[in-house]
N, C-alpha and C positions, 0 to 999 in steps of 0.2 A: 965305186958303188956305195961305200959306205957315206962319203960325203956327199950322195945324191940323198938317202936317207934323212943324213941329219940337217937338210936342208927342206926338205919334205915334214919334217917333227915338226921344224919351225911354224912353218907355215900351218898345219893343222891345229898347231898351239893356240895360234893366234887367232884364227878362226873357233876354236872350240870356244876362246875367251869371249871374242867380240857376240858369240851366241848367248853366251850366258851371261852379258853385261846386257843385249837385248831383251833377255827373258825375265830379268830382274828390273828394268824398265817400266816394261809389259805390266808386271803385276804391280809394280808401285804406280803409275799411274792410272791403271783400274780398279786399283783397291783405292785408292782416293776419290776414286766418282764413284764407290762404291759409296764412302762414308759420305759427302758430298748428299749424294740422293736419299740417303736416310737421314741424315741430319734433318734435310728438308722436309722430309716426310714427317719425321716427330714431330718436327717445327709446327709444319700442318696440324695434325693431328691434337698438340698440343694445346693451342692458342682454342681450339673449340670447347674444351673442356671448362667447369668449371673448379677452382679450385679451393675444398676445403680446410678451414683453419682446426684445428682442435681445440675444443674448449677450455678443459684442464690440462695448464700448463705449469711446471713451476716457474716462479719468472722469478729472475737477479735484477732488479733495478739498483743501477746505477751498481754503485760498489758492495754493499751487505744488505738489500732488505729482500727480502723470502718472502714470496706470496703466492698465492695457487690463483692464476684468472686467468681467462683469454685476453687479447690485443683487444685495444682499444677502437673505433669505430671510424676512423679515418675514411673518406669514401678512398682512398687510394691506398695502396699497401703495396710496398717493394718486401717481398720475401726473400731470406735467403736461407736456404735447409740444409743443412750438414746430417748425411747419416754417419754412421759406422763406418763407413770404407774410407773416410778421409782421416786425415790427423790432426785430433782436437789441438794441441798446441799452434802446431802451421797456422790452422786458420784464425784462430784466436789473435795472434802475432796480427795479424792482417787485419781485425775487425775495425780496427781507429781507423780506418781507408773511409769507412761510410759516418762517419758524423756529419757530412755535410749534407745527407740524403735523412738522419736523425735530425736535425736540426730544420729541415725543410717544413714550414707547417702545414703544406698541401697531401705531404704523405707519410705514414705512419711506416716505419720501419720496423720488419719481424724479423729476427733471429732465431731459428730453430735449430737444436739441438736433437737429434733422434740418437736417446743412447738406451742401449737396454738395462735393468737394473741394478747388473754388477758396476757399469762405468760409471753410474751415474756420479758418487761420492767422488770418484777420481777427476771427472769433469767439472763438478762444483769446487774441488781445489784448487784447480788451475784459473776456474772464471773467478775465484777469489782473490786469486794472486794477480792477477793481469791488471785490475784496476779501473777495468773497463767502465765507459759512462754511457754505453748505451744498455738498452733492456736486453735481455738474452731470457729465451724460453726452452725449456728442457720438456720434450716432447717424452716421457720418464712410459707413457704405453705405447711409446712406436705405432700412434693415432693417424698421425701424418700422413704416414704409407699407407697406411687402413685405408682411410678416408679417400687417397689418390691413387690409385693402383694402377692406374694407367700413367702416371707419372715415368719421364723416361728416365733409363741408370744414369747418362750423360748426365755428368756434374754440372754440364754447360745450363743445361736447362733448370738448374735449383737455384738459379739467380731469375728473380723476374720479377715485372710489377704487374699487379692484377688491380682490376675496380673493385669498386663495395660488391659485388656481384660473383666473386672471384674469377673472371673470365682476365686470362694474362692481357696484356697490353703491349710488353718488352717485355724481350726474354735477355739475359746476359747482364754482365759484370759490368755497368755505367764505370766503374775505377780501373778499369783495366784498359782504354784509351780515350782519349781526349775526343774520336769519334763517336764511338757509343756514350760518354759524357752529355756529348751536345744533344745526341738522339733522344735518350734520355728527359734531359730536361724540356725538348719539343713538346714528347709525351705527355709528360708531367704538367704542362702550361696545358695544353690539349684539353686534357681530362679534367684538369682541376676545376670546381664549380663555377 
């Protein structure tokens, strides 16, 4: 009798498992068409909007000059916004990735920095130290967010190019594959005057 039992454990084992490797399935592949259908919807939602730059910015050109203006008047503009939730150094490390979209003279490259006014010092130490040669603007009244409040948290979406209009064009990281690269410069040939 006892070996009918532990024969019967098994088999309920195995099924208790094969349920709960089902139900963990389940929820990863509808929690994926979950994000999937919202991604798309922000996508939507987004590309309608306009988007505004802030005026007073400080900006680091090149390696030390300090000056308080807006971006320049390029009709095309690839943004890329960094708030508070990412890691100034990380991205910093990364930013030599876009000289070739800085160097583009169809589109004017933005760098924004959204720090509030404790980090700001600790952030200007670092974009001191880094060496960088493109312009970096330090958004120092968190204007950015003001200005775009329907902007989505998705990091995804703080990469994108907009016209003189700010209405986006592409949204996403042109350096992060050789797809979105090509797509990229499609765009950028598209729109250019």
């Amino acid at each position: 009798m006892r070996l009918k039992w532990h024969m019967y454990d098994g088999i309920i084992h195995r099924i208790i498992h094969r349920i709960i490797c089902i139900c963990i399935m389940i929820f990863v592949c509808t929690s994926c068409d979950y994000n999937k259908s919202r991604v798309k919807s922000d996508l939507e939602h987004f590309i309608q909007q306009n988007i505004l730059i802030p005026k007073n910015m400080i900006c680091i050109n090149c390696v030390d000059s300090l000056i308080n203006k807006s971006p320049e008047t390029k009709s095309l503009k690839y943004v890329i916004y960094i708030d508070e939730s990412l890691c100034k150094e990380c991205v910093i490390k990364q930013l030599d990735r876009y000289k070739d979209i800085y160097d583009d003279p169809n589109v004017e490259l933005i760098i924004i920095f959204s720090q509030s006014s404790t980090e700001i010092q600790s952030l200007m130490s670092i974009l001191k130290n880094s060496n960088l040669t493109v312009p970096i603007y330090i958004d120092y009244n968190q204007e950015f967010e003001l200005l775009n409040k329907d902007m989505p948290d998705d990091y995804r979406f703080h990469y994108f190019l907009m016209d003189f209009d700010g209405r986006p064009l592409f949204v996403g990281d042109p350096t992060s594959s050789q797809r979105l690269k090509n797509l990229f410069q499609k765009v950028v040939q598209k729109y250019s005057s």
